[in-house]
Structures are given as C-alpha cells and as structure tokens.
RODO-2510 file (C-alpha; in nm, 4 decimals, decimal comma):
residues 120
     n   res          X          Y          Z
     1     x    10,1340    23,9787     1,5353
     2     x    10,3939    23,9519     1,2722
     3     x    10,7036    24,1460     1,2178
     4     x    10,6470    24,1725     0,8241
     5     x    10,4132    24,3908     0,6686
     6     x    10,1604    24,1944     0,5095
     7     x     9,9181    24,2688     0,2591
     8     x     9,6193    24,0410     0,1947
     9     x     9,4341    24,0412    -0,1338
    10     x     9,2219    23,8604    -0,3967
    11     x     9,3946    23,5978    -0,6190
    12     x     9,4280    23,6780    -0,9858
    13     x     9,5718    23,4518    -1,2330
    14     x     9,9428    23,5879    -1,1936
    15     x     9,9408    23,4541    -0,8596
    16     x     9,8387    23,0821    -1,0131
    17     x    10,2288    22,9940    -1,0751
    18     x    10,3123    23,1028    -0,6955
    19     x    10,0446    22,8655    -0,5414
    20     x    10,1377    22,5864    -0,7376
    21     x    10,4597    22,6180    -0,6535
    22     x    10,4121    22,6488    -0,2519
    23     x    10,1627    22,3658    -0,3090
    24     x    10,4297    22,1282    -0,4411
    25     x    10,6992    22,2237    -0,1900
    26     x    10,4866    22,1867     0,0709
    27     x    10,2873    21,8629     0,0093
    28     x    10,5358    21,7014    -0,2352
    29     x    10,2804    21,6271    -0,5182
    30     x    10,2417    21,8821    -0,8234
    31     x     9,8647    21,9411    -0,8077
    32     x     9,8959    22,1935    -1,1310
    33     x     9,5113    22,0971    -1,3251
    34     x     9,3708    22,0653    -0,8823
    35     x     9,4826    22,4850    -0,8622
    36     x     9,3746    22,6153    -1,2180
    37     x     8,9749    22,4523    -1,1547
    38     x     9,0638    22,5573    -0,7805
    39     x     9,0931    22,9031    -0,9587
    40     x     8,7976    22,9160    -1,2014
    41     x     8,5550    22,8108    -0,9070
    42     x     8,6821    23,0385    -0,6723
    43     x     8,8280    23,3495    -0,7923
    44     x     8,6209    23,6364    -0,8376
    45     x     8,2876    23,4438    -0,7538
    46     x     8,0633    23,5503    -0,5036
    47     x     8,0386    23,3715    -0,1668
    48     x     8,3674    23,2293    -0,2490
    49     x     8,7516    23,3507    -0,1332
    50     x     9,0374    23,2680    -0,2782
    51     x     9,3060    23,5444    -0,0791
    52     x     9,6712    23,6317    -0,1083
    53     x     9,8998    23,7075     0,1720
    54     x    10,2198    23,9137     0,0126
    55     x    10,5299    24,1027     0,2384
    56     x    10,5618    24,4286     0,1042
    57     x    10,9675    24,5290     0,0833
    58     x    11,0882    24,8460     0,0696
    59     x    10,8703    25,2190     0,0888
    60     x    10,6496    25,3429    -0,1472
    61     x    10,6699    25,6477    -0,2920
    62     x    10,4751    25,8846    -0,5539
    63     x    10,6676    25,7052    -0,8388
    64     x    10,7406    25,3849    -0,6916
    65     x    10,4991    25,1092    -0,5872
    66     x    10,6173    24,8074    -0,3167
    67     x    10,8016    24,5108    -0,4646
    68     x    10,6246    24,2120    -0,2592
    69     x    10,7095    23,8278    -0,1679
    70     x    10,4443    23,6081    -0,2041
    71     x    10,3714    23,4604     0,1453
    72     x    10,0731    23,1744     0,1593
    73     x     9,7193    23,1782     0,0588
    74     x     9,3611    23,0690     0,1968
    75     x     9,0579    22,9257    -0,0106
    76     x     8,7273    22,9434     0,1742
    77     x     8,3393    22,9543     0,0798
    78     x     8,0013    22,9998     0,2253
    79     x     7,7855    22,7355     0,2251
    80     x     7,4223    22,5430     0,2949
    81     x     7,3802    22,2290     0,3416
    82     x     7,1105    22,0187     0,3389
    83     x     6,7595    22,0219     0,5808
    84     x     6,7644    22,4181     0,6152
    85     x     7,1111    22,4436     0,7593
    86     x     7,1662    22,8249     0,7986
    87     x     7,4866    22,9054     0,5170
    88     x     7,8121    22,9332     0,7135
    89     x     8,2019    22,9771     0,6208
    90     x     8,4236    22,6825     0,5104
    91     x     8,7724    22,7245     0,5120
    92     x     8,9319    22,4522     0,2421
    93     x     9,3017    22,5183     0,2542
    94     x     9,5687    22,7177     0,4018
    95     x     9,9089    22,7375     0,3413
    96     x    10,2204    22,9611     0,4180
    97     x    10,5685    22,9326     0,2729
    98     x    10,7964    22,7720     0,5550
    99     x    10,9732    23,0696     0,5899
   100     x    10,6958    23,2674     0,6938
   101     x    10,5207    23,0074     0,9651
   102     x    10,4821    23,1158     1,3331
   103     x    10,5159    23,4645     1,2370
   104     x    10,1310    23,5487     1,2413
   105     x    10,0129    23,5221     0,8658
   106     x     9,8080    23,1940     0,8671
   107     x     9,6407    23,3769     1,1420
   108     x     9,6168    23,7233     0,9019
   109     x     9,4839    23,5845     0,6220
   110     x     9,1948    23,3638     0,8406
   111     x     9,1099    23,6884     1,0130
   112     x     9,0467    23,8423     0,6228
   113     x     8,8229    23,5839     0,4811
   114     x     8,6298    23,5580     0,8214
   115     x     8,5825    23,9666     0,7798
   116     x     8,4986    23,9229     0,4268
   117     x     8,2800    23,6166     0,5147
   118     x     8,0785    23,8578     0,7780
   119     x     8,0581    24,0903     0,5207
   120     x     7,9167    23,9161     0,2429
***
C-alpha cells in the first residue's frame, strides 16, 4: 500500500497537458495529436476508462478543498472480439511519474478500472 493519499478519478480535458507531459518524460517522444484522439475515444464513453491517479496535499476543510499532484494514469476498455468471444477488459497503458513508482499507485489505479470494469 502506498504512503500517499491517492485519489483516483476520471480524466477531463485539464488533465490532457499533465499526460502529455509524463508521456514525453517517460518515453522520450512527444505523442501530443496520439493523447488528444486518446482523449476523445476514451473519456467519458461507455465501456471505456481513461483514470487519474492524483496525491492529495494538505487537509481539507469547510472552505478549503485539497491541492493535488498529478501522479500517473491508466487507459483501459472492454471489448469483443471476433467468433463470440465473451467482452473482457483491456488495459492499453499505464504510467506513473518516476517519483511515484514502487509506492503502490500503478497497482491503485489497476485495482479502479478492474472495479469499474466489474461494474459496468
């Protein structure tokens, strides 16, 4: 389990910046046009997950809300394939900022979109 407390939630397009960004540092290549049709396919669309994985910092109050790091994300679907194959989960990409690996949020954010998976 990790030692931060993590928050995992849908993308939305303020988070586009963020993955491009961890994207790049990570695999070396800016893949800016691959994330924003990564985006319209998968966020908000049904049978498909596109999830956020933010550290909260600080407490929250009745006036205040948490100020949050952005931490990795996860892009999965649900899907048939051909000759009657029952649909099942994909998971297309993972990624966590260096800073954050081996503390237990790859692991957090694959246990989310399997739960929402189930769920669906």
């Amino acid at each position: 389990m990790s030692e931060y407390n993590i928050q995992i939630r849908s993308a939305n397009v303020s988070d586009l910046a963020n993955i491009i960004n961890l994207d790049s540092l990570i695999t070396l290549v800016e893949k800016g046009e691959y994330w924003r049709d990564m985006f319209e396919r998968f966020v908000e669309r049904e049978g498909r997950y596109f999830l956020i994985a933010e550290k909260q910092i600080g407490t929250e109050s009745k006036d205040v809300e948490y100020k949050t790091e952005f931490m990795g994300f996860i892009v999965g679907e649900i899907r048939a394939w051909e000759f009657g194959s029952q649909p099942c989960g994909w998971i297309l990409t993972i990624l966590v900022g260096s800073e954050f690996q081996g503390h237990g949020v790859g692991e957090q954010l694959f246990d989310a979109v399997c739960r929402r998976m189930r769920n669906a």
